[in-house]
N, C-alpha and C positions, 0 to 999 in steps of 0.2 A: 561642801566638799570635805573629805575627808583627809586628815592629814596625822603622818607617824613622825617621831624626829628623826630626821637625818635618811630618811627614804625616800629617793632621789634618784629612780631609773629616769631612764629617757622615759619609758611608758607613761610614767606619773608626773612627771614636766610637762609631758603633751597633753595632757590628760586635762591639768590645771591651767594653762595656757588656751585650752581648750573651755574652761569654763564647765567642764564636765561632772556630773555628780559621782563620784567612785567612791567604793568601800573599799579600806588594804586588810588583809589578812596574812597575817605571816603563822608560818608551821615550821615546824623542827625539819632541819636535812640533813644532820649526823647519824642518820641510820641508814644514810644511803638510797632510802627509797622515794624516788622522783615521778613513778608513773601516774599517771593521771588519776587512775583509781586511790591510788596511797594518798595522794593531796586533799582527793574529794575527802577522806575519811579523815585526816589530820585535819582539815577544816572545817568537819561535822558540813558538808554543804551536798547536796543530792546530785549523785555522779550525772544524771541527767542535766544539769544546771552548767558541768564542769567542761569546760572544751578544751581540747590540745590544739597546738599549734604544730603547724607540719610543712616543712621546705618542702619542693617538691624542683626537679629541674626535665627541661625538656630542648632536647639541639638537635641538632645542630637548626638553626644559631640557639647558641645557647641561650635559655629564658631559665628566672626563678618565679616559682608561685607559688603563695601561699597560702594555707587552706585551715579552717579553721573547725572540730571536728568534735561530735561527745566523745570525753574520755571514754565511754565503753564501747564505740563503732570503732569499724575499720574503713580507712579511706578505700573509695574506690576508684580506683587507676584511671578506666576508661573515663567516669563520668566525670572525674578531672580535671583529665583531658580535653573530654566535651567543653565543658563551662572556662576551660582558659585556652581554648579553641586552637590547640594541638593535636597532635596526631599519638605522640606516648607520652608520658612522665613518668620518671624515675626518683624516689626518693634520694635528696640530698643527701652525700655520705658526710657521718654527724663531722670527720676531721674536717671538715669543709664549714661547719655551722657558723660557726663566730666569725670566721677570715668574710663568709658572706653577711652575716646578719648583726653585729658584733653581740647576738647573745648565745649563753653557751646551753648546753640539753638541760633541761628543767628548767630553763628560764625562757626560753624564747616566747617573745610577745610581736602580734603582727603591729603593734602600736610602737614606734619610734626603731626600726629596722635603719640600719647606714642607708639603707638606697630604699626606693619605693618599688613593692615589689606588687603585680598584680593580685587580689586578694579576695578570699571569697571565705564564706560561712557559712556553713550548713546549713539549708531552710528549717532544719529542725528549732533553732533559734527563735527564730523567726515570734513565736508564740510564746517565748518565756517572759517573765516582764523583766526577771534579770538574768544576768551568767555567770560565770566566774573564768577567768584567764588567767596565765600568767600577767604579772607584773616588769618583769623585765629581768629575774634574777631567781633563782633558785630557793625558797620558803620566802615570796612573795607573793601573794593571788591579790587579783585586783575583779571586785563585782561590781558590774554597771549593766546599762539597758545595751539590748543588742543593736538597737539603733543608735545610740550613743558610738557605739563602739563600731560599727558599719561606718558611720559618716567620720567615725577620724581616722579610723587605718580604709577609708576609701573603698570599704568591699562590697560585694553583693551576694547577696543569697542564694543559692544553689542545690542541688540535691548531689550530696558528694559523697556517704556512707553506703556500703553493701548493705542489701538487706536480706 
């Protein structure tokens, strides 16, 4: 297991509690740039490899889902929808992020969220033998196996990118 001093999201608590093998990678955030792509490149790691994390809400009654996505796709609303067996989703507005997830935009990890939220990853995954996510904090990335990372944040594979 991999370990930094004093780096201590929830992600990496569960992670270790978990018994999990992870790799931390931290990058520079004083330039402001948070997007997926900018991370992959700050952490020299192949934007293929990199996935975003993405709220997603869907009501009445209100539900959260979480979707797990390559930094260079765009989720796909309907297919979703499909895979957390809804009818619409609407992206969670970000003033809403942390009140719901307690992490804030660039750091959100589906791994140690306040509540458990249904959760799904990209079949594209699927076939990487690692990935890289957030960590739980903004120039934090944490790389581990997608199975690894399936069986703690509880998700399943799905086809959820336009193509």
């Amino acid at each position: 297991m991999a370990k930094k001093k004093n780096v201590k999201t929830n992600a990496v608590r569960i992670l270790e509690g978990e018994q999990v093998n992870y790799e931390l990678m931290e990058y520079a955030v004083d330039d402001g740039l948070l997007d997926g792509v900018s991370v992959a490149e700050k952490t020299g790691q192949d934007t293929e490899k990199v996935y975003k994390t993405l709220v997603t809400i869907a009501g009445p009654p209100r539900e959260l889902f979480v979707f797990l996505i390559p930094v260079v796709a765009e989720l796909d609303l309907k297919k979703a929808a499909r895979a957390a067996g809804v009818k619409k989703l609407e992206m969670l507005p970000l003033k809403d992020l942390t009140k719901e997830t307690g992490y804030v935009r660039g750091g959100c990890s589906a791994v140690g969220m306040k509540k458990k939220y249904p959760t799904f990853i990209d079949q594209s995954a699927e076939n990487l033998s690692q990935m890289v996510v957030s960590a739980g904090k903004p120039g934090l990335q944490m790389k581990l196996t997608p199975l690894d990372l399936a069986r703690v944040a509880e998700a399943v594979f799905e086809d959820l990118v336009k193509t």
